[in-house]
N, C-alpha and C positions, 0 to 999 in steps of 0.2 A: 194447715197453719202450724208453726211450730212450736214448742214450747213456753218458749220467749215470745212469740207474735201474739199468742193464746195471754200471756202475763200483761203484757203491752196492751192489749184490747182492755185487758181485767180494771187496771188501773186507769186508766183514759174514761172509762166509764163511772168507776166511780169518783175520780175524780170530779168530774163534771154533775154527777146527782149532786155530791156533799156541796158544791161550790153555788148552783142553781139555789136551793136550798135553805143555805145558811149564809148566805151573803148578805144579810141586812145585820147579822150579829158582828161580822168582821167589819162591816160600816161603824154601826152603833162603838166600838170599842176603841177605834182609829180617831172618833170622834170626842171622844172620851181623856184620853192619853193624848192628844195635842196641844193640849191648854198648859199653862202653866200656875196659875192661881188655884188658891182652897177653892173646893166644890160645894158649893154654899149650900144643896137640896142636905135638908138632917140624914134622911134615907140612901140607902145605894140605889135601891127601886126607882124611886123618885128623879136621878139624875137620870136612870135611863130612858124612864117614860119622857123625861122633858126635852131629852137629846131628839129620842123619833120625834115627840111632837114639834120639835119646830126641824127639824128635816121634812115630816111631812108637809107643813104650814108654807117649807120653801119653794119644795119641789112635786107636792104630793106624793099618791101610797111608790110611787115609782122611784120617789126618791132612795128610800130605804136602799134599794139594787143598784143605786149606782156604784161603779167601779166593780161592775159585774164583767164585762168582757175581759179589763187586764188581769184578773181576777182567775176566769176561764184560759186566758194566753200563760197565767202562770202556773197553774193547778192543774189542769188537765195534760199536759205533758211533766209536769215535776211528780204526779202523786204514778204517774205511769211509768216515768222511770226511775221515781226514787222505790216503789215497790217490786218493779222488772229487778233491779242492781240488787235490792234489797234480798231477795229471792234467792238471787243467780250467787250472793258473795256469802250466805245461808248454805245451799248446796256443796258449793265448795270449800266450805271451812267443815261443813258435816264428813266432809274425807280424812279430815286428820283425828287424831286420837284425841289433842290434845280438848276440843271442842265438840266435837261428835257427843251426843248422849244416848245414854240405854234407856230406851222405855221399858219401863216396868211393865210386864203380860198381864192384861186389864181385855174383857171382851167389851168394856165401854170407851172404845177410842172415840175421840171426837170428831173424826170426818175429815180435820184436818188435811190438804194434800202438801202442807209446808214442809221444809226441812225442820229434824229437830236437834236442837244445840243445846249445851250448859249455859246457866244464866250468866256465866264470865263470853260465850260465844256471841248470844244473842245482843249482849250491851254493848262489844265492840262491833258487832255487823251495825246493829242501828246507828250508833252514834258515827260508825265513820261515813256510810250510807248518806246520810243525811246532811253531813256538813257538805261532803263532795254535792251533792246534787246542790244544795244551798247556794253553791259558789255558781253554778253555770246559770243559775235563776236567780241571783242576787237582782238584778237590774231590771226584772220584772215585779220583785216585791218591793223595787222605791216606787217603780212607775204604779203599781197597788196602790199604795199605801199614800203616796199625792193624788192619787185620782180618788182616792176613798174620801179624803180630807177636804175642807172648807177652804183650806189657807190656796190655796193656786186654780186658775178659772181656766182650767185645759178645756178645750172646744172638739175635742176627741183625743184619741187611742196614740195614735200616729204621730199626732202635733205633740201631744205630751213627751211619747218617746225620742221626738228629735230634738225639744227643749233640753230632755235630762241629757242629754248624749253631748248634745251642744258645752255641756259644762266640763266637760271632760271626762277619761276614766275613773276619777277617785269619785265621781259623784255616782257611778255606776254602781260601784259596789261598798258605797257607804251603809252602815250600819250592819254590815258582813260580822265584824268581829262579838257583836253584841246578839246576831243573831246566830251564829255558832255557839254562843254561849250557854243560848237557849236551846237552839236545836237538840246537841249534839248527846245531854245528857236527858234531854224528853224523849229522843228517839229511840233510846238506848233502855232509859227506864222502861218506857213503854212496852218496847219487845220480850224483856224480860217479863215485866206482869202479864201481860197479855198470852203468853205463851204458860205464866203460872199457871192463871188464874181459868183458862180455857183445857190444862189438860188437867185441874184441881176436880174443875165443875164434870167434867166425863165422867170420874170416878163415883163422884152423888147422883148426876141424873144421868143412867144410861142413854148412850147410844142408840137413836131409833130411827130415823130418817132423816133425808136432805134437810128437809126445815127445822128439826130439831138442832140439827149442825148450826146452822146457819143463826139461828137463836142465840147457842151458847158463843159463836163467834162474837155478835151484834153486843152482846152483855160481857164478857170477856173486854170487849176494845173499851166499851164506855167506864169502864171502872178503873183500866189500865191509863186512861187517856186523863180520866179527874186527878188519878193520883200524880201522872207525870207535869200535867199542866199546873198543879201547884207548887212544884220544885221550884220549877222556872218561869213564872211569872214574872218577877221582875224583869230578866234579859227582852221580854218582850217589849219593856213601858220603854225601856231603854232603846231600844230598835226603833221603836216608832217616832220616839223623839230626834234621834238621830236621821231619820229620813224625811221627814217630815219639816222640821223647822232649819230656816236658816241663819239663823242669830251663830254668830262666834263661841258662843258656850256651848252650844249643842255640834261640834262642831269636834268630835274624839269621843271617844270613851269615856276616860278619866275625867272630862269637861262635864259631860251629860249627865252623870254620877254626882258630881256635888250638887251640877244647877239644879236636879231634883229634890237633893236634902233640903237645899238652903230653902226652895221653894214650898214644898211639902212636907218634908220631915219624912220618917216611914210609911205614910202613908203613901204617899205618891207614885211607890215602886209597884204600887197594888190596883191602881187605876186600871179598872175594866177586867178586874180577875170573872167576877161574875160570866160576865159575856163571852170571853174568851172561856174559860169553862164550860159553859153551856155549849159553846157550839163545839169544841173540841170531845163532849162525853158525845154529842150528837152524828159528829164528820166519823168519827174511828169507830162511832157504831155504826155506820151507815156503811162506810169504807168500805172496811175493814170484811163486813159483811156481803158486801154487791166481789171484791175482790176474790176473797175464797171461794165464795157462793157459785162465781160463775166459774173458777177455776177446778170447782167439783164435778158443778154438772160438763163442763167439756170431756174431764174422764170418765166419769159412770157413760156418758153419749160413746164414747170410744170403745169402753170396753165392749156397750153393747150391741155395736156395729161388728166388733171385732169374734163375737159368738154369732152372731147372723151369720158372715162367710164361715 
């Protein structure tokens, strides 16, 4: 298998552990951020346990998972090729001068087998990485994000997808501009912490085996992933509302944006930060981890076949 097939497999895998997983958090939060009124529990806790509890009350413990397969139709090919592209446009910007970085000579490398870039390299691979993948998956994160939701009584996968289609292109890719917004500077952030904070930690806790690697990988993504997910928080409450609801104010950007002040005030941009951080320090650890993890051991298995002959 090739490079890229080996990258491909990488992703596809974990995309599907992280999704498995943590799918009742992307529920919980979708559930959260579609309302439009003050959230009367005093607690943030409190709104959420009352959320599961009547999800469960409606659907039982199985409910929590639903909008699990569009879910898997979106994530297990988007985290496979936004990490393959991601990878592959890493490699090739590592050729130029202006991007390319010098490691400092350290016998505690971290295991690493990624390309390494300056944190101006890595913000532009991620962020552009991630919008472009954003845009060919768009129509699978409205078809999420109504099948996650209360508001529409979709009878499957399928029916759901020919309803939104039914409505034309612009509903395909509605909430595109507001989730670029978010994306592009999480993904970007992201890369750069991740990539700090992973060859920071090499330098304190040496170098020592495959699972040591894969440790500082799993801690590295999750602290990369809290910090970027609270940049952009709001673009996400904004995305949801835009796909989700179809009242005429939610209906633009600039619409979405006031109806949430008028409704909430500041607060409202911040609905389901909790959850949506938990499961983003959890997915980029897991990722992030199953990703390099297995893209190690496929070469340590190479080299070692390639000293056998």
């Amino acid at each position: 298998m090739s490079h890229v097939g080996h990258q491909l497999l990488s992703g596809a895998l974990s995309g599907f552990a992280t999704t498995i997983c943590l799918q009742p958090f992307d529920l919980l939060k979708t559930r959260m951020q579609q309302g439009d009124g003050v959230i009367t529990p005093r607690h943030r806790s409190s709104i959420i346990f009352s959320t599961a509890r009547e999800v469960i009350q409606e659907n039982g413990i199985s409910g929590l998972w639903r909008g699990t397969a569009p879910s898997l139709v979106r994530n297990v090919p988007g985290v496979a090729l936004y990490m393959t592209s991601l990878t592959q446009l890493r490699t090739l910007m590592a050729t130029s001068p202006y991007f390319s970085a010098i490691r400092r000579p350290s016998k505690n490398h971290n295991g690493s087998v990624l390309p390494t870039l300056t944190s101006e390299g890595n913000l532009l691979a991620g962020a552009t990485t991630r919008v472009c993948v954003g845009f060919l998956l768009n129509p699978f994160s409205v078809l999420k994000s109504r099948y996650e939701s209360n508001m529409y009584a979709y009878e499957n996968l399928f029916g759901a997808l020919v309803s939104i289609t039914r409505q034309g292109p612009s509903e395909l890719l509605r909430g595109f501009l507001p989730s670029s917004l978010r994306d592009a500077p999480y993904a970007g952030l992201f890369i750069v912490f991740y990539e700090g904070i992973k060859r920071e930690t090499s330098y304190i806790f040496p170098h020592s085996s495959q699972m040591h690697s894969t440790i500082i990988h799993g801690c590295a993504a999750a602290s990369a992933g809290a910090i970027a997910t609270v940049a952009t928080h709001p673009f996400d409450v904004i995305k949801t509302k835009m796909q989700v609801r179809s009242e005429d104010r939610y209906h633009g950007f600039a619409k979405t944006v006031v109806t949430i002040w008028k409704h909430r005030g500041i607060a409202g941009y911040f609905d389901g930060t909790s959850l949506r951080m938990s499961r983003k320090i959890l997915s980029s650890a897991i990722g992030w981890a199953v990703y390099e993890g297995i893209l190690m051991f496929v070469k340590s298995s190479q080299k070692h076949r390639e000293k056998a002959v």
